[in-house]
C-alpha positions as CSV (number, residue, x, y, z in Angstrom):
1,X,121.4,-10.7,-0.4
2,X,125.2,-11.2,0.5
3,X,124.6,-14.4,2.0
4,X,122.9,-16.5,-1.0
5,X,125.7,-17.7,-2.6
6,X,125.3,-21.5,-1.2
7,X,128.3,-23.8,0.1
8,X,128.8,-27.2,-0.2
9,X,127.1,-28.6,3.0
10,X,128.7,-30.0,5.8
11,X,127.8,-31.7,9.4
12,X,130.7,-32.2,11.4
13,X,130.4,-34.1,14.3
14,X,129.9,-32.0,17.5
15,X,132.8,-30.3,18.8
16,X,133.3,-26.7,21.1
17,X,130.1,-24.2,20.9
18,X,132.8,-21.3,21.2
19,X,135.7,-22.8,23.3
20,X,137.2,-22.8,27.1
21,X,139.1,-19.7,26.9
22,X,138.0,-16.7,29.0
23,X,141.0,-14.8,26.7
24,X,139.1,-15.4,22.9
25,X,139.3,-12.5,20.6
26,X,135.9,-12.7,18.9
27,X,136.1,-11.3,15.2
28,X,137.6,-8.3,14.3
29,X,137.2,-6.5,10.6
30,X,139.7,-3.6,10.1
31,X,138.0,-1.2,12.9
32,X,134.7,-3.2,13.8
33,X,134.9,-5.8,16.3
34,X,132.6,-8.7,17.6
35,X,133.4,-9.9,21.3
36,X,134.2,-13.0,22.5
37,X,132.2,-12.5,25.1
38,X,128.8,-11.5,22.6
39,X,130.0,-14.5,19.7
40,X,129.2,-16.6,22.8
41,X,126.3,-15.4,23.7
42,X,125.4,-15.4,20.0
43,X,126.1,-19.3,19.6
44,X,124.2,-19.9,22.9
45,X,121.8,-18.3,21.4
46,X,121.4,-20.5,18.1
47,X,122.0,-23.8,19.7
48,X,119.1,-22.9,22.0
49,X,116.8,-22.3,19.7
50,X,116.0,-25.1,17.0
51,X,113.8,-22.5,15.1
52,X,116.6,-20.3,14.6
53,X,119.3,-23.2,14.0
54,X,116.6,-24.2,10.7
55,X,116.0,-20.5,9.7
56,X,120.1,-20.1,9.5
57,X,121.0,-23.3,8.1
58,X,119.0,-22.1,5.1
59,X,120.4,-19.3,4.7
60,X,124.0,-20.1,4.6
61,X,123.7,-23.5,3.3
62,X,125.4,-24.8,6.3
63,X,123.2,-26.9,9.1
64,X,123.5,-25.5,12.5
65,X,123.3,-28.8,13.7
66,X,124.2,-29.3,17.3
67,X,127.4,-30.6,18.7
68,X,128.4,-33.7,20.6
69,X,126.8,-32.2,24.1
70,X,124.3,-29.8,25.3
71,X,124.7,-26.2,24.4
72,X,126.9,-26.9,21.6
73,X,126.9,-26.4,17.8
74,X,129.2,-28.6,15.0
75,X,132.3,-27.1,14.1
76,X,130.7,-26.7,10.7
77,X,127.9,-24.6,12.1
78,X,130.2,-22.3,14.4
79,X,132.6,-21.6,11.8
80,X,129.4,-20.8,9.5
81,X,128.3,-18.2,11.3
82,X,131.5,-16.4,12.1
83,X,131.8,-16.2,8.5
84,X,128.2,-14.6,8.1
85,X,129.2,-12.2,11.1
86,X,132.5,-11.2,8.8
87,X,130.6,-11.1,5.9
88,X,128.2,-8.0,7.7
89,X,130.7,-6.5,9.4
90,X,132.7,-6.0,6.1
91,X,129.6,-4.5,4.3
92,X,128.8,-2.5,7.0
93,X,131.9,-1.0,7.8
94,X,132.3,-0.2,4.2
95,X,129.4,1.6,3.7
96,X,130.0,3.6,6.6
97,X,133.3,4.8,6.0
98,X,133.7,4.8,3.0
99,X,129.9,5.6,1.7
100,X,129.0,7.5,4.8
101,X,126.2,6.0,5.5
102,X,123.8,5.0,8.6
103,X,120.9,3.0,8.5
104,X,118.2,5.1,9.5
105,X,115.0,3.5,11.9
106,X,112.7,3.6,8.6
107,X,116.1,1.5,6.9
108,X,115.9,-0.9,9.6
109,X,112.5,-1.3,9.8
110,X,112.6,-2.4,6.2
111,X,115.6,-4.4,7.0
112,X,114.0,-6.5,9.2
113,X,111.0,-7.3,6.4
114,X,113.6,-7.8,4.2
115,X,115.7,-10.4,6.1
116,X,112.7,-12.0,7.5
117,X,111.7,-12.5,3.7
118,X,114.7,-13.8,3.1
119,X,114.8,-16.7,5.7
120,X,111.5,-17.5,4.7
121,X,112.5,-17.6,0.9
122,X,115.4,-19.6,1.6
123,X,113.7,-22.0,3.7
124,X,111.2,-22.8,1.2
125,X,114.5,-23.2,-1.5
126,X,115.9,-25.6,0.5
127,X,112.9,-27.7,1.4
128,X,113.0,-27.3,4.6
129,X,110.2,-27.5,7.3
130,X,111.7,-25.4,10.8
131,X,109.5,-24.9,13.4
132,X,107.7,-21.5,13.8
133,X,108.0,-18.3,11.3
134,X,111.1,-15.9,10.5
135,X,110.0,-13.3,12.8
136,X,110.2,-16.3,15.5
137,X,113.9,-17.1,14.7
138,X,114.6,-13.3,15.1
139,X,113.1,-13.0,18.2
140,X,115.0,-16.3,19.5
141,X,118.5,-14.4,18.8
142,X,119.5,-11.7,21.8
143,X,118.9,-8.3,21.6
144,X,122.4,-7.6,20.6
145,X,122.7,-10.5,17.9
146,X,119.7,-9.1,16.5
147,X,120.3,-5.5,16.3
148,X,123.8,-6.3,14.5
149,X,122.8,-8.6,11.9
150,X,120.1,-6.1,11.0
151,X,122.5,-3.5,10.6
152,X,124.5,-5.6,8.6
153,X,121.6,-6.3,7.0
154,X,120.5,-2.9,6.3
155,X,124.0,-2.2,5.1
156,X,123.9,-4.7,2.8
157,X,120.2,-3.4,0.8
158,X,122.3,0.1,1.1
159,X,124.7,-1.0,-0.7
160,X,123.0,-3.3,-3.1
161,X,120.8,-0.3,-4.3
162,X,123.8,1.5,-5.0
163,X,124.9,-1.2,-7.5
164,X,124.9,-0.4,-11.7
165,X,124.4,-4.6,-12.2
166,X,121.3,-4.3,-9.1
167,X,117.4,-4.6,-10.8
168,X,115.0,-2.8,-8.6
169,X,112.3,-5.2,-7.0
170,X,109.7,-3.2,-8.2
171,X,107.1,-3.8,-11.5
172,X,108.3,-1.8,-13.7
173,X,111.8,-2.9,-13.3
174,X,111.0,-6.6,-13.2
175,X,108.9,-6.4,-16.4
176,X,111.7,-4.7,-17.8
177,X,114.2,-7.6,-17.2
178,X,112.0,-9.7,-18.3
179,X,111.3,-8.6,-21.2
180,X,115.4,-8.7,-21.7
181,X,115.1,-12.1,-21.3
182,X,111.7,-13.9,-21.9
183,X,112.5,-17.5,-22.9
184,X,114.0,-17.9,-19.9
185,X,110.2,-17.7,-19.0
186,X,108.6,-19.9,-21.8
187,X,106.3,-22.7,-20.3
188,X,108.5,-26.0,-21.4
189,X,107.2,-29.3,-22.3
190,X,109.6,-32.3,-22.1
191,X,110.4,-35.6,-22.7
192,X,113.0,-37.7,-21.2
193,X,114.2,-41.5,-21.5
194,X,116.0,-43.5,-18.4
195,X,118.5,-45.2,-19.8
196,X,120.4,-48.3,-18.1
197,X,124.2,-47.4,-18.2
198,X,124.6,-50.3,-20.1
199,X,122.4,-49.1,-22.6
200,X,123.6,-45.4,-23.2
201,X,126.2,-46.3,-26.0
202,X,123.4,-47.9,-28.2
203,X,121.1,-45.4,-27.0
204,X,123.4,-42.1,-27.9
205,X,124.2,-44.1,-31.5
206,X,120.8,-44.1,-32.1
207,X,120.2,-40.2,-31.6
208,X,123.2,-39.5,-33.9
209,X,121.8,-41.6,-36.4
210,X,118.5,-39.5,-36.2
211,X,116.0,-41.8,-34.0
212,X,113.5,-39.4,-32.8
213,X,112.6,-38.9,-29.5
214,X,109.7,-41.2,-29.3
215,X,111.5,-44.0,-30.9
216,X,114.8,-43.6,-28.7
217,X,112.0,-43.3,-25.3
218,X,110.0,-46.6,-26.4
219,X,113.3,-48.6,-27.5
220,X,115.4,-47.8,-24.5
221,X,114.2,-45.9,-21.6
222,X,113.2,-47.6,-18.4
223,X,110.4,-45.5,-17.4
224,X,107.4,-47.2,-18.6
225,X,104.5,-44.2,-17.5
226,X,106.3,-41.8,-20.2
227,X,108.0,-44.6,-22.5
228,X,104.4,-45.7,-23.5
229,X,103.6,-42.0,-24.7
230,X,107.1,-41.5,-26.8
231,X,108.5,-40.1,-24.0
232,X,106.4,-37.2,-22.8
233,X,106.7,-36.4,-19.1
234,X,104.8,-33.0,-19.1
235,X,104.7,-29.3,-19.6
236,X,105.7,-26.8,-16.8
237,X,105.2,-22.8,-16.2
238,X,107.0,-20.8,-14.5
239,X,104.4,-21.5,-12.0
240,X,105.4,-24.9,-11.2
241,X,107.3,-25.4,-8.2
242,X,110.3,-27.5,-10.1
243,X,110.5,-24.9,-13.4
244,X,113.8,-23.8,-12.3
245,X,115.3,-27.3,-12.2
246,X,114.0,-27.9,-15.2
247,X,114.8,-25.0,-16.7
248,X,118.4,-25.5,-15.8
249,X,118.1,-29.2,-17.2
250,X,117.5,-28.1,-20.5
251,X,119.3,-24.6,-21.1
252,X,120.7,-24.1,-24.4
253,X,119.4,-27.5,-25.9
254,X,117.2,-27.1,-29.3
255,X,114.0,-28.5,-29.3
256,X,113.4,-32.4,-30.2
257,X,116.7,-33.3,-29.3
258,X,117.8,-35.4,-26.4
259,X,120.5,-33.5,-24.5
260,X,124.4,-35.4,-25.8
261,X,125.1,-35.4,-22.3
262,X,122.8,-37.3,-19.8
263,X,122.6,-36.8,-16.2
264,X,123.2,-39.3,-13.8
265,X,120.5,-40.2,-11.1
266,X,119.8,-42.7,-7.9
267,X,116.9,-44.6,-8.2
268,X,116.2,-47.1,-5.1
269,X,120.0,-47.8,-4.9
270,X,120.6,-48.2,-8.8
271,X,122.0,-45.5,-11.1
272,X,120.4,-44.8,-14.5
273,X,121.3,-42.0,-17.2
274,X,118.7,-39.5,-17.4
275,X,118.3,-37.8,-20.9
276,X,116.2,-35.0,-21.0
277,X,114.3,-33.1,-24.0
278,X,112.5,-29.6,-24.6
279,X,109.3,-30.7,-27.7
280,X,107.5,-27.5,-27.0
281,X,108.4,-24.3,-26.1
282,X,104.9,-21.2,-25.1
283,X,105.6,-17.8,-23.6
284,X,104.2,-17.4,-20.9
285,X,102.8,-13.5,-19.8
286,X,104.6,-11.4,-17.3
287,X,101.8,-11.7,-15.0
288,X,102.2,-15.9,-14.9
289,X,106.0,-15.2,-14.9
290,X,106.4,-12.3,-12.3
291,X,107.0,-14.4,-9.0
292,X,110.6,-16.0,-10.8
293,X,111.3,-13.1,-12.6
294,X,111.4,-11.6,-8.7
295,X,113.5,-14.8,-7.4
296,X,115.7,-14.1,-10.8
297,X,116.0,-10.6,-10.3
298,X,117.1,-11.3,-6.5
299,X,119.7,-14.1,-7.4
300,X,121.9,-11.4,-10.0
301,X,121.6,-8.6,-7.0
302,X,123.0,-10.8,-4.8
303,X,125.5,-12.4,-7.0
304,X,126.6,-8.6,-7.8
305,X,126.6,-8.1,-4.0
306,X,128.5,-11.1,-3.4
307,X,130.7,-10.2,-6.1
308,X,131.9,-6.7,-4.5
309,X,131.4,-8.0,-0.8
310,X,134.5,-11.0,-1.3
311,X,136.3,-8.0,-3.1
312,X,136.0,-6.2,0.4
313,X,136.5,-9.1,2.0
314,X,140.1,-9.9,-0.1
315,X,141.5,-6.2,1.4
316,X,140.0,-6.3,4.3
317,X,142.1,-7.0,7.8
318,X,140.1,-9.7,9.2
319,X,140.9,-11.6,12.4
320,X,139.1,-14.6,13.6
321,X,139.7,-16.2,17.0
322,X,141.0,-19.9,16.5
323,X,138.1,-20.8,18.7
324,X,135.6,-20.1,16.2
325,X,137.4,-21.2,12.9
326,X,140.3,-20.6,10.4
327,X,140.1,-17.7,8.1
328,X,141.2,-18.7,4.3
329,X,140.4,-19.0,1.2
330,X,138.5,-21.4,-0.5
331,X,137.5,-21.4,-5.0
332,X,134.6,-18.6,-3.5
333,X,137.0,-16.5,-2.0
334,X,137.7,-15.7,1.6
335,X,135.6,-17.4,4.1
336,X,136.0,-18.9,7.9
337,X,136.7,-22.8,7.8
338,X,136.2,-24.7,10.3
339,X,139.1,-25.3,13.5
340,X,141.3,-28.2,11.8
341,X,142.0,-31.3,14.1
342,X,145.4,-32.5,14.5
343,X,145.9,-35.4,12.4
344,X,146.3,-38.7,14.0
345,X,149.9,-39.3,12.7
346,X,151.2,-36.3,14.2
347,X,150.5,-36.6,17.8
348,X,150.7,-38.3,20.9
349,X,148.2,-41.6,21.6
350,X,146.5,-41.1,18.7
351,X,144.1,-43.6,19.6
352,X,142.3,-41.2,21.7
353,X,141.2,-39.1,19.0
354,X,139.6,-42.1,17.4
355,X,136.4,-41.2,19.3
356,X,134.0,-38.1,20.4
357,X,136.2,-35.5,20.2
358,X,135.1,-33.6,23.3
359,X,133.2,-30.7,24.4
360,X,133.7,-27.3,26.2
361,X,130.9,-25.1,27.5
């Protein structure tokens, strides 16, 4: 969906839910237009409700964490969901001007299982534990908030369909794609060697001199469970709840070789190099497969999605109250920042800006 692509996260601490002003401008996207008066009600709304703060922290990457008093959100948090609020209104006003298109009650009824899918999916990604289900989260957001961001919502699957790079989420489709690209299913064993960084010179000569992989794992690495068996550290499917990371480890390495370039990893306060080896590579049958082929298929639509939505995004006419961030651009394209602080060398008794910064209801 439009929203997967995930930031760098932030916490701020606490500053204005929305801001004092009774004059704010909401957000406006060529000719849609958000309130001030319903983005308030829409930030009340999230920092009441811890179950929908988790459900939207995982899906923008962002944590609605809340600000430095009651009934407020982080800068970070406020700013993060103006930006998703942009993001829909941009989709949706596209595809109804220029695609002519309204989401009718059977689109929306399907938008609602799809989004809810979504905030559970992205929940789970993340690792997080929130309190109560998706549907609970939706429910927690007024009946305004809610209506809109399924719209947008809807708007977004609309045009995602309509998309040559899009793979349907149906069997056929996903059996197809991954047929196109099996080994990115194969059930991987590896082996891997924790190397002092004291000890990766000697350790990399080694490998260029041909050690094998159990010879390089019982003469340097630190990790005694797998050092004593040459290395080995196991075999995963695409079953296996860390695949992907492993996956992404190993990508483009040939088998029995240590990747040249280790990773670098924190182990009670100490840093080691981590190298990392494929020995064995199985297929593994659509049917095993299926439920990442579906997370696969999922990440390219939205990355396509994302793709054409921050090419609206760059022509659209966007206006963001300074009360609810700064809209620039960033190495992902146009997004809302959030409110910058003076600096402390630029105004008056600086030394009052040293603490809390303070909060507005």
């Amino acid at each position: 969906m439009r929203r997967l692509v995930v930031l760098l996260v932030v916490a701020l601490v606490g500053v204005t839910l929305y801001g004092a002003s009774g004059r704010a401008g909401g957000l406006r996207v060529n000719g849609a237009t958000i309130s001030g008066a319903t983005m308030r009600a829409e930030l009340n709304a999230i920092a009441q409700s811890p179950t929908l703060q988790c459900y939207l922290s995982a899906l923008s990457g962002v944590p609605e964490t809340p600000g430095a008093g009651g009934a407020t959100l982080s800068a970070a948090g406020v700013a993060a969901w103006s930006d998703a609020r942009v993001q829909g209104l941009t989709i949706a006003n596209y595809v109804t001007t220029t695609l002519h298109h309204t989401p009718s009650a059977a689109e929306m009824r399907a938008a609602r299982l799809s989004f809810e899918g979504e905030l559970t999916q992205q929940v789970s990604a993340h690792s997080l534990t929130c309190p109560g289900t998706a549907a609970q989260a939706l429910d927690a957001m007024t009946p305004e908030m809610r209506h809109g961001e399924l719209v947008d919502w809807a708007a977004s699957l609309y045009l995602e369909a309509k998309l040559n790079s899009t793979v349907p989420l149906t069997t056929p489709a996903l059996e197809s794609y991954f047929l196109a690209h099996q080994s990115n299913y194969d059930t991987l064993c590896v082996s891997i060697a924790v190397v002092s960084p004291a000890s990766v010179g000697a350790f990399e000569a080694a490998a260029k001199g041909g050690a094998s992989i159990a010879t390089l794992a019982h003469s340097f690495s630190l990790d005694a469970t797998s050092a004593k068996h040459g290395g080995a550290y196991g075999c995963y499917s695409p079953l296996t709840s860390s695949y992907a990371a492993i996956r992404g480890d190993v990508a483009g390495e040939a088998l029995n070789h240590f990747a040249a370039t280790p990773q670098y990893v924190n182990l009670s306060g100490t840093t080691y190099a981590l190298f990392v080896a494929v020995t064995k590579r199985t297929p593994t049958p659509f049917n095993e497969a299926e439920p990442l082929v579906l997370v696969d298929a999922r990440s390219q639509n939205a990355s396509s999605a994302n793709t054409v939505e921050k090419s609206l995004e760059y022509q659209a006419a966007v206006y963001v109250d300074p009360a609810l961030g700064r809209w620039g651009l960033d190495t992902t394209g146009p997004r809302v920042f959030a409110p910058a602080l003076p600096s402390t060398s630029s105004v008056l008794s600086p030394a009052s800006l040293q603490s809390t910064p303070a909060t507005y209801h």
